[in-house]
N, C-alpha and C positions, 0 to 999 in steps of 0.2 A: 504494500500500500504506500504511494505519496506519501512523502511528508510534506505538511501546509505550512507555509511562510509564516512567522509572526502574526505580518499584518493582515491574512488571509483569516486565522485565526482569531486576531481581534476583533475584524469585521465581522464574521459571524457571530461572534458573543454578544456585540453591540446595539448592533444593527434592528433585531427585534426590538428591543429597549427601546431606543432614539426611536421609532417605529410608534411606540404607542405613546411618544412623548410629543408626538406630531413632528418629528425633525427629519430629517433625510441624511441617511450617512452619505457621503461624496467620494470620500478616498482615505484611506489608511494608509500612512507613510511611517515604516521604520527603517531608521540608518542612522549609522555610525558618523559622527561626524566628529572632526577630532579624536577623543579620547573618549567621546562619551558617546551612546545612545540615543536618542531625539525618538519619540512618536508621537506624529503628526497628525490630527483627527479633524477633517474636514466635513463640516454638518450645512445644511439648508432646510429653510422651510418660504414657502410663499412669500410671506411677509419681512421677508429678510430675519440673520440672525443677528440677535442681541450679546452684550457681554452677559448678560444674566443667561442668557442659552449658554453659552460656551461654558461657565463657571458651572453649572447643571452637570454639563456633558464630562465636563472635565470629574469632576466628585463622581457621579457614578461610573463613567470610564475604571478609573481609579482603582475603586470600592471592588469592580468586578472582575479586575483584572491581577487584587492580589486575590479575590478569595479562588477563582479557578486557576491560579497560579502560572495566566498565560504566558507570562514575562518572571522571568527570575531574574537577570542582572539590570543593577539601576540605570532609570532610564529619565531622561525629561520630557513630560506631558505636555503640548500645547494641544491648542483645539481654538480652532477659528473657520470664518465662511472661505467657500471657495475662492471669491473672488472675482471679479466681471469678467474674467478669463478664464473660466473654471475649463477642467479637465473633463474630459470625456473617456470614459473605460467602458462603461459596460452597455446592455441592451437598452437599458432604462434611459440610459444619458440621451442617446442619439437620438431616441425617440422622441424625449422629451423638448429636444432641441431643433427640430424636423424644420426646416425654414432658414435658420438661421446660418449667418457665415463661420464658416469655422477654419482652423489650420492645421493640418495635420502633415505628419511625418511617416512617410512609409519607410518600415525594415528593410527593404531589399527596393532598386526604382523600379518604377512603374512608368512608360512612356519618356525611359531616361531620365525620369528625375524622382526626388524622394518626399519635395517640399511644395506639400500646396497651399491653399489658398481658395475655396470655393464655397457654394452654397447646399446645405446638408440636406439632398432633397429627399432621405429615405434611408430608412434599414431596414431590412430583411435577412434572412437565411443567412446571420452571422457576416450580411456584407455590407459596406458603407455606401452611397450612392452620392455622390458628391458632383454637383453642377459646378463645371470648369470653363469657362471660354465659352459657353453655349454646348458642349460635349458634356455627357456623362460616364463620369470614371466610376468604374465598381472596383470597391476596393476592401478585399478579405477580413474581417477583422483581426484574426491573425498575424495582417501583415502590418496595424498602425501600432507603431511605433509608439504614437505621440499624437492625440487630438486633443486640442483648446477651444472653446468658443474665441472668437474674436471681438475686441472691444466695440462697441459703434456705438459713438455720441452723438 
């Protein structure tokens, strides 16, 4: 059997939680930075989040993370929103963002190059449909790298 990342593992412990606290987990980030460990908990909800969300998230993050003992070496907890540049991973995200521009980075090039810049017209069966230049790129989910919404003011 796999063994599940940290953060793979945090997020499922979570995730229900923030779940019925009305909040949206975004992304689980743990890495070494320096000398020390950093996890990184990135939460949403509709109405934007507050620092009284984050302080929530952060205490029962916390709480639940020594009592099933997903983390043993000390770590530092942040928890904040994604950002107007939020990342995109999973099925949920691309959906939720269906319209909007985004920028992603493919693993390996696609049409020679790895960095686009388009309009996120769809996902389905695990693949990204991304309006380019008037062209539509289908693009594996397997193979991004790296999707961001992009800013627009």
């Amino acid at each position: 059997m796999a063994k599940v990342s940290v953060s793979q593992a945090v997020m499922d412990l979570i995730e229900p939680v923030l779940s019925i606290e009305g909040l949206e987990l975004v992304d689980v980030v743990y890495k070494k930075e320096g000398k020390n460990w950093v996890l990184r908990i990135f939460i949403d909800k509709e109405e934007g989040v507050t620092v009284a969300d984050c302080q929530k998230v952060s205490h029962l993050t916390g709480d639940l993370i020594e009592v099933e003992e997903t983390i043993i070496t000390p770590y530092s907890l942040e928890v904040s929103s994604p950002g107007l540049d939020r990342v995109l991973k999973r099925e949920k995200d691309f959906l939720k963002f269906k319209g909007r521009q985004i920028r992603l980075h493919s693993l390996s090039p696609i049409d020679n190059r790895r960095k686009f810049i388009g309009i996120l017209e769809d996902f389905k069966d695990q693949t990204v449909f991304l309006e380019l230049d008037g062209k539509l790129l289908e693009i594996p989910l397997c193979q991004v790298g790296k999707a961001n919404l992009v800013i627009e003011l």
